[in-house]
C-alpha positions as CSV (number, residue, x, y, z in Angstrom):
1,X,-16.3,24.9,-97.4
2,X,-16.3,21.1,-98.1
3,X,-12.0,21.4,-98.4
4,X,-12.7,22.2,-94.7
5,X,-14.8,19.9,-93.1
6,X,-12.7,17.3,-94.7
7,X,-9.8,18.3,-93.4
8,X,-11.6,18.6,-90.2
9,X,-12.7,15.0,-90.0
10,X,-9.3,13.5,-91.5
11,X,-8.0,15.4,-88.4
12,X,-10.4,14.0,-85.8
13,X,-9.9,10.6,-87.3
14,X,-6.2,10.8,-87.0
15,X,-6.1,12.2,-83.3
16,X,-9.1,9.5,-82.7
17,X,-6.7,6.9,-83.9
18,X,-3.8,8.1,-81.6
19,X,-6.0,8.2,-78.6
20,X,-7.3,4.7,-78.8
21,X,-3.8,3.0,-79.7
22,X,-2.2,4.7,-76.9
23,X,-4.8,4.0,-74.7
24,X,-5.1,0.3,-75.3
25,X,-3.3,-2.1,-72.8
26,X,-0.3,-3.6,-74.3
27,X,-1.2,-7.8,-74.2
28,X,1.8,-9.5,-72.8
29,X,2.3,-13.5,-74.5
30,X,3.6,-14.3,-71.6
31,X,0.6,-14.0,-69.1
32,X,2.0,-11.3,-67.0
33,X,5.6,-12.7,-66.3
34,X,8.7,-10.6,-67.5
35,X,11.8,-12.4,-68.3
36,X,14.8,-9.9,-68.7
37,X,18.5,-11.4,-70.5
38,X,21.6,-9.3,-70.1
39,X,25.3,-9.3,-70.4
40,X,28.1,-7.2,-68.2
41,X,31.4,-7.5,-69.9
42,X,34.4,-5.5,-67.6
43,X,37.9,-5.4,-67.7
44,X,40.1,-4.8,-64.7
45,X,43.1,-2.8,-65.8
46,X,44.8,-3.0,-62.9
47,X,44.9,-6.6,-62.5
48,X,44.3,-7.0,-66.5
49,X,41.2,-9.5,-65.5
50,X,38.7,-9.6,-68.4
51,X,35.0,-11.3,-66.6
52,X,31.6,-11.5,-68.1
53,X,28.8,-12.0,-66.2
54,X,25.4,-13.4,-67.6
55,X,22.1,-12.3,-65.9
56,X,18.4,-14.2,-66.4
57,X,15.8,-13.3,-64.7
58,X,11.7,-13.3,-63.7
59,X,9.6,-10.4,-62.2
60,X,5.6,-11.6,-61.8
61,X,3.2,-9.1,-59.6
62,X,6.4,-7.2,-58.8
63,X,8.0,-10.5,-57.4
64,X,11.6,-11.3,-59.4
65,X,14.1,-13.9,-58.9
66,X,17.6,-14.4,-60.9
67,X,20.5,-16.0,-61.6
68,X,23.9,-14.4,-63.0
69,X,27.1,-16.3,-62.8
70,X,30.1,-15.2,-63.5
71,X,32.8,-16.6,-66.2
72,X,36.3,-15.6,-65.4
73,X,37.5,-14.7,-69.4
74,X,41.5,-14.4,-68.3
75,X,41.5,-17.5,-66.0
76,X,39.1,-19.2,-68.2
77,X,37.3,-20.6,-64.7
78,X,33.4,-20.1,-63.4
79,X,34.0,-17.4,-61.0
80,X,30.7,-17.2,-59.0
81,X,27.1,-17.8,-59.0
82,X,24.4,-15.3,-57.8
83,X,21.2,-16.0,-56.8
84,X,19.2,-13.1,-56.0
85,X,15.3,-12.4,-55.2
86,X,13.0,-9.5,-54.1
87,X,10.0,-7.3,-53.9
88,X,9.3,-3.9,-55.7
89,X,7.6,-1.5,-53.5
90,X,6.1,1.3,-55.5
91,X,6.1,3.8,-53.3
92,X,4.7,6.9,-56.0
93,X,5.0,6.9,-60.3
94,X,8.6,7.7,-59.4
95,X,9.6,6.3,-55.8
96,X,10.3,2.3,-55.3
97,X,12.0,0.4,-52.2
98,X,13.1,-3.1,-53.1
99,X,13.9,-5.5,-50.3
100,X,16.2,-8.1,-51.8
101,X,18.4,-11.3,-50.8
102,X,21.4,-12.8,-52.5
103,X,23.0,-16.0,-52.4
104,X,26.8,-16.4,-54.1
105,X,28.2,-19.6,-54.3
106,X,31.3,-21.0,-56.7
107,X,31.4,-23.3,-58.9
108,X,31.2,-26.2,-56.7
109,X,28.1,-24.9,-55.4
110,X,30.1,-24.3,-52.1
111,X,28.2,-21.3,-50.4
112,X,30.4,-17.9,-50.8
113,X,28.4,-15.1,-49.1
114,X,25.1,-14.5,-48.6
115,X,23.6,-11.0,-48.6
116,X,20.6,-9.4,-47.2
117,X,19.4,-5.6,-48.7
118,X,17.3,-2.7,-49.3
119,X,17.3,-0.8,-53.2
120,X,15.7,2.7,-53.1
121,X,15.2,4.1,-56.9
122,X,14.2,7.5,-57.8
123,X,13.0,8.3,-61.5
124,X,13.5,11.9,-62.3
């Protein structure tokens, strides 16, 4: 009988444990804002043109602003800067619109295009 009520409260214990850890918020260090890094490395093989662009970034209360420029590998040259910006709408769990705004310039900081859209994302 005793085998059994041990095993009983190691198991309560256990699930107890799991509960509260996946429960408990996650603390973020840096006070709410998400930076995001990344890399896109592609290679054009029709006009054999190797580019890599860098991406940082800044999301805070669903707010995000970025800067990616891109580095030319083949011509060795500073192909283009973006600058983008926008708002997440959550729509549901799964649904969000995103309103954004990009500004592309070159390397001379001489204005390129500038471009005005709308992301819709569905998580399945």
């Amino acid at each position: 009988m005793s085998k059994i009520l041990i095993t009983a409260a190691a198991v309560a214990l256990i699930s107890t444990a799991a509960v509260a850890e996946e429960a408990a918020p996650k603390a973020n260090p840096l006070g709410g804002i998400d930076f995001t890094l990344g890399a896109d490395y592609s290679y054009n093989m029709d006009s054999e043109n190797a580019q890599i662009e860098l991406s940082a970034g800044a999301e805070v209360m669903n707010i995000f602003a970025g800067v990616a420029p891109t580095y030319d590998i083949t011509g060795s040259k500073l192909d283009n800067i973006e600058f983008s910006a926008g708002y997440n709408f959550a729509l549901t769990d799964n649904a969000t619109i995103t309103p954004y705004g990009e500004y592309n310039v070159d390397k001379d900081f001489s204005e390129v295009s500038k471009v005005v859209g709308v992301k819709a994302e569905l998580k399945l």
